[in-house]
C-alpha positions as CSV (number, residue, x, y, z in Angstrom):
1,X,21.3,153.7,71.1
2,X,22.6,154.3,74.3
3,X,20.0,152.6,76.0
4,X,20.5,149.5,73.8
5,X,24.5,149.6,74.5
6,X,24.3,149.9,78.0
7,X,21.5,146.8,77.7
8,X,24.2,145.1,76.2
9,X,27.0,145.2,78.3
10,X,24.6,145.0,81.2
11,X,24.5,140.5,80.3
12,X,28.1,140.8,80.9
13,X,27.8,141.7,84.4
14,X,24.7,139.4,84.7
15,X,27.4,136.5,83.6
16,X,30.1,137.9,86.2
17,X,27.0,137.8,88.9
18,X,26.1,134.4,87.9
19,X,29.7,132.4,89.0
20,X,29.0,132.8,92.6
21,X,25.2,131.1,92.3
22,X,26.7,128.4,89.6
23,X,27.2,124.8,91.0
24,X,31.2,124.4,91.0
25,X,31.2,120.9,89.5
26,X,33.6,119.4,86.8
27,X,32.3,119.5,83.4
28,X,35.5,118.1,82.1
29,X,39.1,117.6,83.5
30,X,40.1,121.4,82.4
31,X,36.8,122.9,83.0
32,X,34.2,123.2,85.5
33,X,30.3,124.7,84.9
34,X,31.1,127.4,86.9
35,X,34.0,128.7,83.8
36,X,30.9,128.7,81.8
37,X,29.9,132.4,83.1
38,X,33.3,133.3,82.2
39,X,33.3,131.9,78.8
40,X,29.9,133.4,77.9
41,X,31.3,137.2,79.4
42,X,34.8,137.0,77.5
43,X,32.6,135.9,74.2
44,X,30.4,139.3,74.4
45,X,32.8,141.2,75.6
46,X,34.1,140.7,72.2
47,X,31.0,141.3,70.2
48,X,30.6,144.3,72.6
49,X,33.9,145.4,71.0
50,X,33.4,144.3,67.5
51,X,30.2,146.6,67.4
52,X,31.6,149.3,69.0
53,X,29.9,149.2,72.3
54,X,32.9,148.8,74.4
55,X,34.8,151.8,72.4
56,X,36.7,153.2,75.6
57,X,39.7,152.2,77.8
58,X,40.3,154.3,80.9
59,X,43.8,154.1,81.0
60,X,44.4,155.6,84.5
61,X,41.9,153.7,86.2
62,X,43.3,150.2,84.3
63,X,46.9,150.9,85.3
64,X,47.3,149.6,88.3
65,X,45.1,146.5,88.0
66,X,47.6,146.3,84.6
67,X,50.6,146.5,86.2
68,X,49.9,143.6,88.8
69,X,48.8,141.3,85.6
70,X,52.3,141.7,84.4
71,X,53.9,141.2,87.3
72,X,52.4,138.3,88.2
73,X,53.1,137.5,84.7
74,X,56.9,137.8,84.3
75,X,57.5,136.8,88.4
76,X,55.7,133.1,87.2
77,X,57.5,133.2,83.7
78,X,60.6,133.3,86.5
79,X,59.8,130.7,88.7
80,X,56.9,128.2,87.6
81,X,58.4,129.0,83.3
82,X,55.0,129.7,82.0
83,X,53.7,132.5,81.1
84,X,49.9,131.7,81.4
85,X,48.1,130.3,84.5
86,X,45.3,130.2,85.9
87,X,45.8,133.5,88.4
88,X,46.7,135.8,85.7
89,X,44.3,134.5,83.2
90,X,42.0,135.8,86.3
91,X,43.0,139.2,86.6
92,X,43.1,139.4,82.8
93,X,39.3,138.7,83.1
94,X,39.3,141.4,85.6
95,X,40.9,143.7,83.4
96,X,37.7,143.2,81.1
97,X,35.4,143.7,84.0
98,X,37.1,147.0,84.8
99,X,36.3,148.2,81.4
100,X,33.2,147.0,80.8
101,X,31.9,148.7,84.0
102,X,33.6,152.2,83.3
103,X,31.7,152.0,79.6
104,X,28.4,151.9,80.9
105,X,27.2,155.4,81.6
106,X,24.4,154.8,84.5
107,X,25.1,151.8,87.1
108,X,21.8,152.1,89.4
109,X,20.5,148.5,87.0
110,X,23.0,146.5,89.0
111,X,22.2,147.3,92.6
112,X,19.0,144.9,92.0
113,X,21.9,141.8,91.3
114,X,22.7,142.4,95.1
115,X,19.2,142.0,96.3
116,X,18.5,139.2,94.3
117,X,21.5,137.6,95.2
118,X,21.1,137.8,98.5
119,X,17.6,136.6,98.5
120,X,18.7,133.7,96.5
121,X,21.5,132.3,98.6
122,X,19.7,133.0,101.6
123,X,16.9,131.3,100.8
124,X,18.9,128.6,99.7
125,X,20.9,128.5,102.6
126,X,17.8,128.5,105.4
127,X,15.4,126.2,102.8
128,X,18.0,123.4,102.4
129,X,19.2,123.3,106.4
130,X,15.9,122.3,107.5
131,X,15.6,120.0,104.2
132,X,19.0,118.5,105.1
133,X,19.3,117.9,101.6
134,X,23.0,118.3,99.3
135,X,23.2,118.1,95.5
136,X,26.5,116.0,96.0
137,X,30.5,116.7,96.2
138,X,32.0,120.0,94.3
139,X,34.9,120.0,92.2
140,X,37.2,120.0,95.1
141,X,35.9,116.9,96.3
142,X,35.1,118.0,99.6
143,X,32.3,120.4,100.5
144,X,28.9,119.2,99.1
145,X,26.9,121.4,97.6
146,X,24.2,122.4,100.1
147,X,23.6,120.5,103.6
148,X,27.2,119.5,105.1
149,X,26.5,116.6,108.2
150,X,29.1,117.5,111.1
151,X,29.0,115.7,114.8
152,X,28.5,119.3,116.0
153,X,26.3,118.7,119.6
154,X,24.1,121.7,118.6
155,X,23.8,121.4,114.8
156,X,23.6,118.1,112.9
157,X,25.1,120.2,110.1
158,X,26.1,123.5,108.4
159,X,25.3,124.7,105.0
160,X,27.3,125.6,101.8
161,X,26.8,127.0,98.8
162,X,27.0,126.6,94.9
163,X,30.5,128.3,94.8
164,X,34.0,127.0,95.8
165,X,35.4,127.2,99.5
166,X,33.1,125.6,101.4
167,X,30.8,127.0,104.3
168,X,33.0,130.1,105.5
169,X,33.2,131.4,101.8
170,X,29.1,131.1,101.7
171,X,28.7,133.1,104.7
172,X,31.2,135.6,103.5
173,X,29.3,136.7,100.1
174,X,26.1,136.5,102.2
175,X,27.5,138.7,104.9
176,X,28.7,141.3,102.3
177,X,25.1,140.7,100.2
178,X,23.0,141.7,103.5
179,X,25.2,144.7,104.4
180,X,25.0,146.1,101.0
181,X,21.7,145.6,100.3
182,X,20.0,146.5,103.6
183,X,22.2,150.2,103.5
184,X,20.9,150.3,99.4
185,X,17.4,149.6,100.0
186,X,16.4,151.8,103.0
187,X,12.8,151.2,102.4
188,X,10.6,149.5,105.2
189,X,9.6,147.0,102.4
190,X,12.6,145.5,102.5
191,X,13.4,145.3,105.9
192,X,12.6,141.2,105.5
193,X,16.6,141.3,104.0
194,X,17.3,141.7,107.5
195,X,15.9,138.7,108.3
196,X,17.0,136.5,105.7
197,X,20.6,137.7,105.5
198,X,21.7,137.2,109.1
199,X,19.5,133.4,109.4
200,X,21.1,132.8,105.6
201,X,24.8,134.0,107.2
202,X,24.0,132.2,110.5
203,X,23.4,128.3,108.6
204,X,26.7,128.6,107.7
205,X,28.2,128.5,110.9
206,X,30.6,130.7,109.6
207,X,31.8,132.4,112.8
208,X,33.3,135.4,111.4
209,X,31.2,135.9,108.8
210,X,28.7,135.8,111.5
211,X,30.5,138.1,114.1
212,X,31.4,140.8,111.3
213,X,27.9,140.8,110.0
214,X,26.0,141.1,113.2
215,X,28.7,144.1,114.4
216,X,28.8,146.3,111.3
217,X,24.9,145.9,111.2
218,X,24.7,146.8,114.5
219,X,27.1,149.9,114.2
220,X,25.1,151.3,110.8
221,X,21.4,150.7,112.3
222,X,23.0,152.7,115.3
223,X,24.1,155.1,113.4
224,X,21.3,155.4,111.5
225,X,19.3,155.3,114.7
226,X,16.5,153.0,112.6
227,X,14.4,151.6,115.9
228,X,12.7,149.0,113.5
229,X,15.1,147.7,111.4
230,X,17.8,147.5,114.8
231,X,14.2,145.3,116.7
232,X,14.4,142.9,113.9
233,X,18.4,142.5,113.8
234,X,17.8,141.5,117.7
235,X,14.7,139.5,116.9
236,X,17.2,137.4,114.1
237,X,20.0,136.7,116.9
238,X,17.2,135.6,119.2
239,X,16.4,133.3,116.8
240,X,19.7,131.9,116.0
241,X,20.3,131.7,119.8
242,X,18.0,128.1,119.3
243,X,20.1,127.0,116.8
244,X,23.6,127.0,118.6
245,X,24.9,131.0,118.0
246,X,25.9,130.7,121.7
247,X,27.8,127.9,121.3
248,X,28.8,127.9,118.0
249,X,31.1,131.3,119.2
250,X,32.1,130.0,122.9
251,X,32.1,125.9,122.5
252,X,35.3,124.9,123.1
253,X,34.9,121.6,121.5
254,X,34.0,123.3,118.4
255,X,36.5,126.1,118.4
256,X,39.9,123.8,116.6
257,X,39.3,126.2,113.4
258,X,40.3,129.1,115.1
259,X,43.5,127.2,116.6
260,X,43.9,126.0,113.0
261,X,43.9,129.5,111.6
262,X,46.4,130.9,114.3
263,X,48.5,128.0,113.9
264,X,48.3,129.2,110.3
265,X,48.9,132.8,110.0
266,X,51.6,132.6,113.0
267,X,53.6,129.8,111.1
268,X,52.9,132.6,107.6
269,X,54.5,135.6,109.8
270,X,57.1,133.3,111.0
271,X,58.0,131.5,107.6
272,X,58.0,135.0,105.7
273,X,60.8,136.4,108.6
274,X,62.7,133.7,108.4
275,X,63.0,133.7,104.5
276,X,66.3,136.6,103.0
277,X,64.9,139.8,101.6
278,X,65.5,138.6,97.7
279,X,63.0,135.7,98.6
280,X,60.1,137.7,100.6
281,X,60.7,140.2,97.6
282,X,59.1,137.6,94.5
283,X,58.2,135.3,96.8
284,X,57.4,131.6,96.5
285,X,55.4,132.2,93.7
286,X,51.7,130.8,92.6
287,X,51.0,126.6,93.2
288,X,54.6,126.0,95.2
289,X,53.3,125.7,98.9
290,X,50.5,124.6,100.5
291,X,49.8,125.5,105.0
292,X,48.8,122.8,107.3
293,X,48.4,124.4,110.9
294,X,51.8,125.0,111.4
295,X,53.8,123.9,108.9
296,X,54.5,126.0,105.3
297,X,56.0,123.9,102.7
298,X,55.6,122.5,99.0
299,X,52.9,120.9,97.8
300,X,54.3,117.5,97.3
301,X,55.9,117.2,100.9
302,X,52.5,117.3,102.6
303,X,50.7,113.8,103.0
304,X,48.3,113.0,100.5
305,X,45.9,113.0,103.6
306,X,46.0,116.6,104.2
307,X,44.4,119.0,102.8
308,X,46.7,122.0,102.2
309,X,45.3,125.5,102.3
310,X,46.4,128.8,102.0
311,X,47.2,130.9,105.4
312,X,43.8,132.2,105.8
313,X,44.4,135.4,105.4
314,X,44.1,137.0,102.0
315,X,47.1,139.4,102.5
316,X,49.4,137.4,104.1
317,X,48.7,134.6,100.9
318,X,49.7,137.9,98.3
319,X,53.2,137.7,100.5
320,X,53.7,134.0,100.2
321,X,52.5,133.4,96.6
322,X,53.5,136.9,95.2
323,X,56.7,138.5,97.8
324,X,56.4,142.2,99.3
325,X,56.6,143.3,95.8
326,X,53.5,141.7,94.5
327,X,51.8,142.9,97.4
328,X,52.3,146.3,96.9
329,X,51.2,146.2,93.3
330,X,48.5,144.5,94.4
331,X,47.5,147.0,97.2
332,X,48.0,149.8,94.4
333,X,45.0,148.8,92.2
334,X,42.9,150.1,95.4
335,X,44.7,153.4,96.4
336,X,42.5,156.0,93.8
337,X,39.0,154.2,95.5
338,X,40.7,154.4,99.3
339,X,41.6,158.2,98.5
340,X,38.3,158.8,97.5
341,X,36.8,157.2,100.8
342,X,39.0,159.0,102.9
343,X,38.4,162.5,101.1
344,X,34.7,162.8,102.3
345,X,34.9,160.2,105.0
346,X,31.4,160.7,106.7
347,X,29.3,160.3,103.8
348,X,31.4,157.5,102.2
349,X,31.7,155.2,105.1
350,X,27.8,155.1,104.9
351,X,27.5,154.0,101.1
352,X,26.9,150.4,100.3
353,X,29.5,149.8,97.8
354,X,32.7,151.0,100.7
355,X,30.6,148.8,103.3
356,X,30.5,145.7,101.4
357,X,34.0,146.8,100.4
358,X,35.1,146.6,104.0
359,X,33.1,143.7,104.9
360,X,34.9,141.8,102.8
361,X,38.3,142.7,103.7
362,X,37.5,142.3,107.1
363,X,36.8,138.8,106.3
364,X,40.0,138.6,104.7
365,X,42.0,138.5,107.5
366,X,40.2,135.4,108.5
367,X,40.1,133.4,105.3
368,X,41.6,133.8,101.9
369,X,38.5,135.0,100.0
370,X,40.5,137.2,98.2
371,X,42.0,134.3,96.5
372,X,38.4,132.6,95.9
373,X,37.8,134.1,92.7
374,X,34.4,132.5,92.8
375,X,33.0,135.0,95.5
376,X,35.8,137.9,95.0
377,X,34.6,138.6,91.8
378,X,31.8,140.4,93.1
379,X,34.0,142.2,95.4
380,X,35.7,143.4,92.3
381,X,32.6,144.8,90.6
382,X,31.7,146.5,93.5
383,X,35.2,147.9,93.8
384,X,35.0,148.9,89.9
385,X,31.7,150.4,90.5
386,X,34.0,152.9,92.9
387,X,36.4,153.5,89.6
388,X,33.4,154.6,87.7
389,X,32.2,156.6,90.2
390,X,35.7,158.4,90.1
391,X,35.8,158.4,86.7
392,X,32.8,160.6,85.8
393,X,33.6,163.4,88.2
């Protein structure tokens, strides 16, 4: 019985697995194919409950993930005078995932969704750059779906993948993919992961996914002092050395999106100082602004030209879109896992789930992929995957 339950639940966390790797491409005008995932986990998640499967709620560990639902909740209730949206009816889904995870006894099945993940976007990323071949515009109606032509002087293009967020998103979840799964599967067999991670990353042209990958690979295979697996990290940077990794980091030609983000996250600092403390407090709430290098303002002022973004930096987004209090909340829901890293620090810095953990945030500072629900939901799994660890001590 057990086995069956846990069998069950287990497709729920396939379906979360599967928005990342499904095409983000309008279906209709109010949903696109990769909702479909979510539809088909909220669906068994309730025959899961309706046959007692799911009997459990973990009412500690749901708390704080709780308490930032609401928030965000009531504070766009306040300003936007709706109730439901489209970032709470996110978290609510996270809420689900949370307890979903903490009823299933034994976790090991899911470390092979990491592996096959990461073989399947990389391979899709190195397969499809030499092809040069896209499957056509997303959703957003900017990023194609695979090859992405630039005028780039040593690429003729950079790839992306079937989520939302273009390029830099794709390197991210393959960046946090390879670090996971080459410090979960130490076995020589698998050293190929190596490989395929960093060339998968590098076809991006993702710089900091790049950057952050090679350096926290580096550091662990150190660490770890594995000769072989640190000779085929160098071998993979020689390699990518032919296809522009020199100049991709140091071109100055190539190097606006770094301006662009500085422009960004300095005009972020200097909008949120400027603003009274009742405003930073709620903030200007989700959908009312939109950044453009250096300029923060609504939506509709911006040109229909431009292409307004968010900062580029997940934390300093939670400021504008949710004030200093939504921020807290937020950064509640991960004090019990950040505890428990910090309470046996040496042997939990080396676990795959706290360094995909802090891949990701790294990357955060950079982009807002905290805010790209279509590659942060694996960062939540493998952040709820902590909770359960917690939980059954």
């Amino acid at each position: 019985m057990v086995k069956y339950k846990d069998n069950l639940i287990s497709i729920q966390l396939i379906f979360a697995f599967l928005i990342p790797f499904t095409p983000h491409l309008n279906i209709s005008n109010n949903l696109q194919l990769d909702d479909v995932p979510v539809v088909l986990f909220f669906l068994l998640f309730l025959v899961n409950c309706f046959i007692k499967n799911i009997t459990r709620v973990f009412l500690k560990e749901l708390i704080p993930l709780f308490l930032f639902f609401i928030y965000i909740s009531i504070q766009n209730l306040v300003i936007n005078n709706s109730i439901i949206y489209s970032e709470n009816l996110r978290y609510f889904f996270y809420i689900l995932l949370l307890i979903t995870i903490l009823n299933i006894d034994d976790l090991s099945f899911i470390d092979k969704f990491y592996k096959y993940s990461l073989i399947f976007a990389s391979i899709f990323s190195i397969l499809f750059y030499f092809l040069e071949i896209d499957f056509g515009v997303d959703a957003y109606e900017y990023w194609k779906i695979g090859f992405n032509e630039n005028k780039w002087i040593f690429t003729s293009g950079r790839m992306n993948g079937l989520q939302a967020g273009g390029p830099n998103a794709f390197g991210a979840i393959i960046a946090c993919l390879t670090i996971y799964s080459v410090s979960k599967f130490p076995s020589p067999k698998y050293n190929f992961l190596i490989l395929i991670g960093l060339l998968g990353c590098f076809f991006t042209y993702s710089r900091a996914s790049i950057v952050i990958l090679i350096l926290i690979l580096l550091t662990y295979l150190i660490i770890k002092a594995d000769l072989i697996k640190l000779g085929l990290l160098f071998a993979s940077i020689l390699i990518t050395i032919n296809f522009g990794f020199i100049e991709r980091i140091t071109s100055e030609a190539e190097t606006q999106g770094i301006e662009d983000r500085i422009q960004m996250q300095q005009a972020s600092v200097s909008d949120i100082s400027s603003r009274n403390l009742s405003q930073n407090i709620l903030g200007y709430g989700h959908g009312n602004f939109g950044v453009v290098r250096d300029q923060i303002k609504s939506l509709e002022e911006f040109s229909k030209d431009l292409r307004p973004t968010g900062p580029h930096n997940s934390f300093l987004f939670v400021v504008l879109d949710y004030g200093f209090l939504g921020l807290i909340l937020f950064l509640n829901i991960f004090l019990i896992p950040f505890i428990k890293f910090l309470s046996n620090l040496k042997v939990n810095i080396f676990r795959p789930e706290y360094l995909f953990l802090g891949t990701f945030v790294a990357l955060s500072f950079t982009g807002d992929f905290i805010q790209n629900h279509s590659i942060s939901v694996i960062f939540f799994i493998t952040l709820f995957k902590t909770f359960q660890d917690i939980s059954n001590e």
